[in-house]
KEVO-647437 format. One line per 5 residues: number of its first residue (from 1); their letters; for each residue x, y, z of N, C-alpha, C, O. Coordinates in nm, 3 decimals. Example, Ala and Ser with C-alpha at 12.3 -4.5 7.8 and 13.67 -1.06 7.14 Angstrom:
1) AS) 1.319,-0.569,0.780,1.230,-0.450,0.780,1.320,-0.330,0.780,1.424,-0.332,0.846  1.285,-0.225,0.708,1.367,-0.106,0.714,1.290,0.003,0.787,1.341,0.114,0.804
END
This chain:
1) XXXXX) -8.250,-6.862,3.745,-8.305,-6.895,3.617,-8.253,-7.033,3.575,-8.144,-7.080,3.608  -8.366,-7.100,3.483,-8.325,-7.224,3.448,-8.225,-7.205,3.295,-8.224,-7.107,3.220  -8.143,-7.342,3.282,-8.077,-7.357,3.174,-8.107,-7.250,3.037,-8.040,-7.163,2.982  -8.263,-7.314,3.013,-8.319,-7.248,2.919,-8.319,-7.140,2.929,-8.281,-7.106,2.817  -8.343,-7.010,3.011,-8.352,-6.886,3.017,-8.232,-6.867,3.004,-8.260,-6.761,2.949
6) XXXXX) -8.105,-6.868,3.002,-8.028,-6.843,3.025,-7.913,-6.891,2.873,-7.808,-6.848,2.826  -7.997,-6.988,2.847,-7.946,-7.015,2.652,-8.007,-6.884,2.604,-7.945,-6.794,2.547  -8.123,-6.883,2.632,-8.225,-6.742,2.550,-8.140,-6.623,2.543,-8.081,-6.559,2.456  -8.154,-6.618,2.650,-8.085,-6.458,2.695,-7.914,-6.414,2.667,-7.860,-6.304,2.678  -7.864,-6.530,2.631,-7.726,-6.507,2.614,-7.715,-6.596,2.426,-7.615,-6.629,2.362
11) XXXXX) -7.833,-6.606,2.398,-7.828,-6.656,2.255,-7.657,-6.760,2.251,-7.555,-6.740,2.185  -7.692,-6.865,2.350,-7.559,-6.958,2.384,-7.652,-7.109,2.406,-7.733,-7.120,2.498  -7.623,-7.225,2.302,-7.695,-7.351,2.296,-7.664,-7.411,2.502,-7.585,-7.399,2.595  -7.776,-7.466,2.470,-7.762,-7.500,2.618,-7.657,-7.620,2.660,-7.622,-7.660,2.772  -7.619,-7.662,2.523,-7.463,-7.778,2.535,-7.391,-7.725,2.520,-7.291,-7.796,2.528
16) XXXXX) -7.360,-7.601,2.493,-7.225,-7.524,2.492,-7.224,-7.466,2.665,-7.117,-7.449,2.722  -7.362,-7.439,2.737,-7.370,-7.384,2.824,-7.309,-7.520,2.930,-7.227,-7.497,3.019  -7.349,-7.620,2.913,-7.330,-7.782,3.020,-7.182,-7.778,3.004,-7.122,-7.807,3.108  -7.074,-7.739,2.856,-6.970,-7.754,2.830,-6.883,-7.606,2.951,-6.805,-7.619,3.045  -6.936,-7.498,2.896,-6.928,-7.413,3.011,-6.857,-7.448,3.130,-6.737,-7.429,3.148
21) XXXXX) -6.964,-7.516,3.236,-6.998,-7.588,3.371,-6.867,-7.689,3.376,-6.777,-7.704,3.458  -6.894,-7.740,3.269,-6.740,-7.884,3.263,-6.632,-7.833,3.308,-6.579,-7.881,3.409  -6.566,-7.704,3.230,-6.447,-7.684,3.251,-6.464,-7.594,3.334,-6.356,-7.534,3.326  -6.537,-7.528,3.429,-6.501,-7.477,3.537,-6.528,-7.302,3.534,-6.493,-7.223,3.622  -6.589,-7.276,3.428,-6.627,-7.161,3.366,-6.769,-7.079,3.447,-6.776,-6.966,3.495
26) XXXXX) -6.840,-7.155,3.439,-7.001,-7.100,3.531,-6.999,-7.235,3.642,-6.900,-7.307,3.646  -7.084,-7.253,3.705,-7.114,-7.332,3.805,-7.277,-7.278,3.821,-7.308,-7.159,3.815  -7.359,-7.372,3.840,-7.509,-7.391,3.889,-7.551,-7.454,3.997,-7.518,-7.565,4.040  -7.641,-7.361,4.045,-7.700,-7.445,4.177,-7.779,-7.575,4.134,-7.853,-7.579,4.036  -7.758,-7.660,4.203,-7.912,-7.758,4.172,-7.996,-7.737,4.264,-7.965,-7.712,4.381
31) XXXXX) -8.138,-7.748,4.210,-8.243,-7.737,4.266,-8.315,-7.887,4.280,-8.292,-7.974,4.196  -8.390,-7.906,4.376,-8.415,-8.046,4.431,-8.417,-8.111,4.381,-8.357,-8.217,4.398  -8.542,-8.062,4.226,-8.546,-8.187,4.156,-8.439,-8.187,4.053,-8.468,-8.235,3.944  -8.291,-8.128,4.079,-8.197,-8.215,3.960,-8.157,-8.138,3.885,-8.064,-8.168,3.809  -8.246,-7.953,3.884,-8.267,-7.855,3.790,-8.139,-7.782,3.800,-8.085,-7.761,3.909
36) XXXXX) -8.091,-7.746,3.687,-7.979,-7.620,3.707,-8.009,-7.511,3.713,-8.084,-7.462,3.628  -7.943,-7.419,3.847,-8.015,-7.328,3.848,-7.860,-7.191,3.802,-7.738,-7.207,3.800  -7.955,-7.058,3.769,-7.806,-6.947,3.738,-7.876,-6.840,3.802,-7.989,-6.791,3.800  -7.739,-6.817,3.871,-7.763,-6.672,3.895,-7.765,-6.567,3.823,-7.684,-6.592,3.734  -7.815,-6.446,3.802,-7.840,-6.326,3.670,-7.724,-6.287,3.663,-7.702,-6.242,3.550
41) XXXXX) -7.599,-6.279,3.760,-7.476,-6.249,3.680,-7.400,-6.342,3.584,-7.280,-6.358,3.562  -7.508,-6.395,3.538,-7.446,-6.556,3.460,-7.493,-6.497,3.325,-7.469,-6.560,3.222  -7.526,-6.438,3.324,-7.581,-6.330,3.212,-7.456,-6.283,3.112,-7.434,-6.291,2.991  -7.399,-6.242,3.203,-7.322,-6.148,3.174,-7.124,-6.255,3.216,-7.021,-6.248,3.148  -7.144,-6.316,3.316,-7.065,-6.408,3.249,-7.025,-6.502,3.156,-6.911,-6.539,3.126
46) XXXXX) -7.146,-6.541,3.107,-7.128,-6.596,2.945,-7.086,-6.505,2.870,-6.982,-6.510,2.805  -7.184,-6.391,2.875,-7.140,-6.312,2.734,-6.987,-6.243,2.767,-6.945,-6.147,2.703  -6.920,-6.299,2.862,-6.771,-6.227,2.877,-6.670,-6.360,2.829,-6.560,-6.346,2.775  -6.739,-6.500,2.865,-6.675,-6.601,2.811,-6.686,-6.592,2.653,-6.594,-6.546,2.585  -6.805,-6.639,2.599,-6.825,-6.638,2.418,-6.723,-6.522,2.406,-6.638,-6.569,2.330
51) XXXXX) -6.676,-6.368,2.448,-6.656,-6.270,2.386,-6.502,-6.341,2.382,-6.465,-6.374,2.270  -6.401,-6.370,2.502,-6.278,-6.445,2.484,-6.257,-6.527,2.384,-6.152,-6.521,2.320  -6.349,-6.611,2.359,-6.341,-6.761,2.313,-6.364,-6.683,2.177,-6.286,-6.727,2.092  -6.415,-6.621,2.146,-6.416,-6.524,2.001,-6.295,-6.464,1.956,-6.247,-6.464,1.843  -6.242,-6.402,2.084,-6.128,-6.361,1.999,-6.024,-6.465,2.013,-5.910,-6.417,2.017
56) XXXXX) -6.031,-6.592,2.021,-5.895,-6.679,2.040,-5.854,-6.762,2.138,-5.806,-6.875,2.133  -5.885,-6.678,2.244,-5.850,-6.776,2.392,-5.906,-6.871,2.433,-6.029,-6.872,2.446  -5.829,-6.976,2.461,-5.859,-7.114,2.528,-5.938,-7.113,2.640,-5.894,-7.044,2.732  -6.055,-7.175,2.663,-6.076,-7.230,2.763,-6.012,-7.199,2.895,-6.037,-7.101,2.964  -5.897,-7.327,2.929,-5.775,-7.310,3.026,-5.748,-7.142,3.055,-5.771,-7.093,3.166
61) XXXXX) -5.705,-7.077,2.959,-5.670,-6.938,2.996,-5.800,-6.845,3.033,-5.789,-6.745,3.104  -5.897,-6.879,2.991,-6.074,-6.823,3.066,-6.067,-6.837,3.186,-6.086,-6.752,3.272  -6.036,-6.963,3.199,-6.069,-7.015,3.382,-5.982,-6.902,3.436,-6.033,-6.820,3.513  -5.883,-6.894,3.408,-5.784,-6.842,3.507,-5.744,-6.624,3.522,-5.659,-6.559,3.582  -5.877,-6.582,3.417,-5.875,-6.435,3.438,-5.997,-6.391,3.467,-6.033,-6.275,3.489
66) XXXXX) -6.089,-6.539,3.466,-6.254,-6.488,3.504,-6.269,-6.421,3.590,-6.354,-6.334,3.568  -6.183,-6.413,3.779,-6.195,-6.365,3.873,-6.205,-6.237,3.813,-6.304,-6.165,3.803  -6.055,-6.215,3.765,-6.062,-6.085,3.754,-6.178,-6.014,3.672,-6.241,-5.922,3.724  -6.198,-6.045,3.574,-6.349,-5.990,3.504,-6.466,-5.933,3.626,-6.571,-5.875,3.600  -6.443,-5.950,3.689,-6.617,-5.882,3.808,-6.545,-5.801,3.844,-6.622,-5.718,3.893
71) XXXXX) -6.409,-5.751,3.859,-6.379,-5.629,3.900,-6.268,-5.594,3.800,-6.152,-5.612,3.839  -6.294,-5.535,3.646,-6.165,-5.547,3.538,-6.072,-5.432,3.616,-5.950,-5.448,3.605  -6.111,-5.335,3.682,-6.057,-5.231,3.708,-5.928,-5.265,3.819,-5.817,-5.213,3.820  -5.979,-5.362,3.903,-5.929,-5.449,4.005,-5.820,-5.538,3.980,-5.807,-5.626,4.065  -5.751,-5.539,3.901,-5.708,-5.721,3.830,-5.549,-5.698,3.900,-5.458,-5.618,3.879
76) XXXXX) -5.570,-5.800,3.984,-5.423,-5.851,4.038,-5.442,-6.024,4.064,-5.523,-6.097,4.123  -5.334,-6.038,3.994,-5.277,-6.220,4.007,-5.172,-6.201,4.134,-5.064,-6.155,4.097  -5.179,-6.221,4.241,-5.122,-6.265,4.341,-5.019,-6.427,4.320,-4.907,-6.416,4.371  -5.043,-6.542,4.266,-4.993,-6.626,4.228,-4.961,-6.599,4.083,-4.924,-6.714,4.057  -4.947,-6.530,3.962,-4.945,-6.477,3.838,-4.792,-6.549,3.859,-4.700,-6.495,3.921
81) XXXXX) -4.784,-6.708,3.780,-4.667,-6.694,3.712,-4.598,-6.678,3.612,-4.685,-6.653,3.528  -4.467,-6.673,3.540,-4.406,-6.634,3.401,-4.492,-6.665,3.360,-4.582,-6.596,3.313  -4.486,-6.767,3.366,-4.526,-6.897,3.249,-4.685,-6.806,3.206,-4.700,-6.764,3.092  -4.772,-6.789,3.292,-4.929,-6.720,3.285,-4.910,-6.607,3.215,-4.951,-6.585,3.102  -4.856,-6.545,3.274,-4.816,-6.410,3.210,-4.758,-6.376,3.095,-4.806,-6.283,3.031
86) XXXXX) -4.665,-6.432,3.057,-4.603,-6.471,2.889,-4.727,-6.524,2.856,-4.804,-6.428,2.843  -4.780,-6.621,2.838,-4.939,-6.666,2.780,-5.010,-6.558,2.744,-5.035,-6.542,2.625  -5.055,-6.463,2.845,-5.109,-6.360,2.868,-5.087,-6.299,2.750,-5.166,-6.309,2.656  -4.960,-6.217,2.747,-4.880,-6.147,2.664,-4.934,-6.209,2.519,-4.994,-6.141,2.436  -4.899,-6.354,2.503,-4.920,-6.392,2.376,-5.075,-6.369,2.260,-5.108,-6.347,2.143
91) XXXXX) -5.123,-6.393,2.384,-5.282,-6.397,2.354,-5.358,-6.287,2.335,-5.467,-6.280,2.277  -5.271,-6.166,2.408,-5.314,-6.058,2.401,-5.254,-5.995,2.229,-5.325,-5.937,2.147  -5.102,-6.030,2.212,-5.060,-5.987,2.108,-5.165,-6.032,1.963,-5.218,-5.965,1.875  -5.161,-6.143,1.987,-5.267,-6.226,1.917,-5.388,-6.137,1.843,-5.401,-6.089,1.731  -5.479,-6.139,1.977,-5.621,-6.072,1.954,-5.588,-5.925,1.932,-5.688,-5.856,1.911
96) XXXXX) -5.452,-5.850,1.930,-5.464,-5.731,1.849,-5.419,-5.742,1.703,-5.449,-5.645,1.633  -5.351,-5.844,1.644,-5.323,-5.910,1.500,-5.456,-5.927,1.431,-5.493,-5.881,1.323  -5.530,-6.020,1.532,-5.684,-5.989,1.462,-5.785,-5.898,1.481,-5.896,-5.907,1.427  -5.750,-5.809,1.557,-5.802,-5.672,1.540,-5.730,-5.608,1.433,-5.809,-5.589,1.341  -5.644,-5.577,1.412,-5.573,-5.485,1.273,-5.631,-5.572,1.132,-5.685,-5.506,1.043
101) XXXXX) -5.617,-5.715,1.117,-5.718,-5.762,1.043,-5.824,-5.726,0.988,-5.846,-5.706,0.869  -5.937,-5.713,1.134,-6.067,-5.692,1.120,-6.108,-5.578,1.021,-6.185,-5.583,0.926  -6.009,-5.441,1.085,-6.010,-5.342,1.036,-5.999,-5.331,0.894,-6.090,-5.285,0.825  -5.877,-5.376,0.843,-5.821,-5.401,0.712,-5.908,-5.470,0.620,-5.903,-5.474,0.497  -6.016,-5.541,0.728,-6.089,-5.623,0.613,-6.240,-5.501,0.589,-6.294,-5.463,0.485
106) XXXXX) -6.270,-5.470,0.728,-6.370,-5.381,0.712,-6.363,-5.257,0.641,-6.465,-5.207,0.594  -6.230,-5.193,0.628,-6.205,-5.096,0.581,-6.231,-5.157,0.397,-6.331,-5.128,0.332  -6.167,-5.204,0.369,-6.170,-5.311,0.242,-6.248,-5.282,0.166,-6.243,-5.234,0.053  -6.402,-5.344,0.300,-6.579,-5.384,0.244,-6.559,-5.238,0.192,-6.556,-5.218,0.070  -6.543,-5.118,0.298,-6.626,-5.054,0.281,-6.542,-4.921,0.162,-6.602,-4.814,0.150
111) XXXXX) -6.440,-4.937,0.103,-6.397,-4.904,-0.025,-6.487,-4.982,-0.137,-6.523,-4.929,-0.242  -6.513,-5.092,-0.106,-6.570,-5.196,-0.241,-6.690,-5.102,-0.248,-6.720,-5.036,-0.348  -6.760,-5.103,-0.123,-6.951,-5.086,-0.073,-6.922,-4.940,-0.140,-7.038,-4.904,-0.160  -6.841,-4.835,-0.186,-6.829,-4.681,-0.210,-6.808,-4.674,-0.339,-6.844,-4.586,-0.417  -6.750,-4.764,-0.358,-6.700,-4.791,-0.544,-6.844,-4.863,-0.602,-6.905,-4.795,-0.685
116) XXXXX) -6.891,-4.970,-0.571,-7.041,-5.012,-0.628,-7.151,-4.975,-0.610,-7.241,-5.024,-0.679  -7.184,-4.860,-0.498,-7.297,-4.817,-0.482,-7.301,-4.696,-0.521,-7.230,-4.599,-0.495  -7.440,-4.718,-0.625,-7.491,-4.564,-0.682,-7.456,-4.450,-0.592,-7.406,-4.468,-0.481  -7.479,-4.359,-0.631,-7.462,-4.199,-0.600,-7.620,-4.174,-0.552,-7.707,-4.188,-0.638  -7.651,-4.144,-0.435,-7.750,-4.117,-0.325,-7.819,-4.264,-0.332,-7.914,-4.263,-0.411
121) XX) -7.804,-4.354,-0.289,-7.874,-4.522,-0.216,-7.778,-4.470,-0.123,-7.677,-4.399,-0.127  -7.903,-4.578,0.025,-7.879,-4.572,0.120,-7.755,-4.662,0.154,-7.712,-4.667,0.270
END
């Protein structure tokens, strides 16, 4: 699939997608005339990149757990050093800080949404 199908389908601008490619994130075939081409698991590797990059993580630290993502069940770092791994740790602590957040905030709405809404509205 071309660029475009592949912005569509992953609702991802196609300069965020070229930015992608830069740092080492997806890779495309070219096709003769110049075209970028994706394979359909590119589908689903974007939407595993945007989902990182949502909760926090850099770029740099994407590149380096993508392998593992096609097999999550699978995940061994053979070269995994401190240094990666403390990162790891951090980032992970991180994105559960803004998970307890999320909650706290959603829980929040939905005291406000129980206190202002009539008695039987949907």
């Amino acid at each position: 699939m071309r660029i475009g199908e592949l912005s569509e389908r992953t609702n991802t601008p196609r300069r965020l997608l070229r930015y992608y490619e830069e740092q080492g994130l997806i890779a495309a075939d070219r096709s003769p005339n110049g075209y970028r081409e994706y394979d359909e698991r590119f589908v689903d590797r974007v939407m595993q990149i945007r989902g990182l990059l949502d909760a926090g993580l850099p770029t740099r630290i994407i590149k380096q757990i993508l392998p593992c993502l096609d097999k999550p069940r699978v995940i061994h770092f053979p070269d995994a050093t401190p240094e990666m791994l403390a990162t790891l740790q951090r980032e992970r602590d991180r994105m559960t800080e803004r998970i307890e957040c999320l909650i706290r905030n959603r829980d929040a709405m939905d005291e406000y949404l129980q206190t202002v809404t009539p008695a039987g509205a949907p």
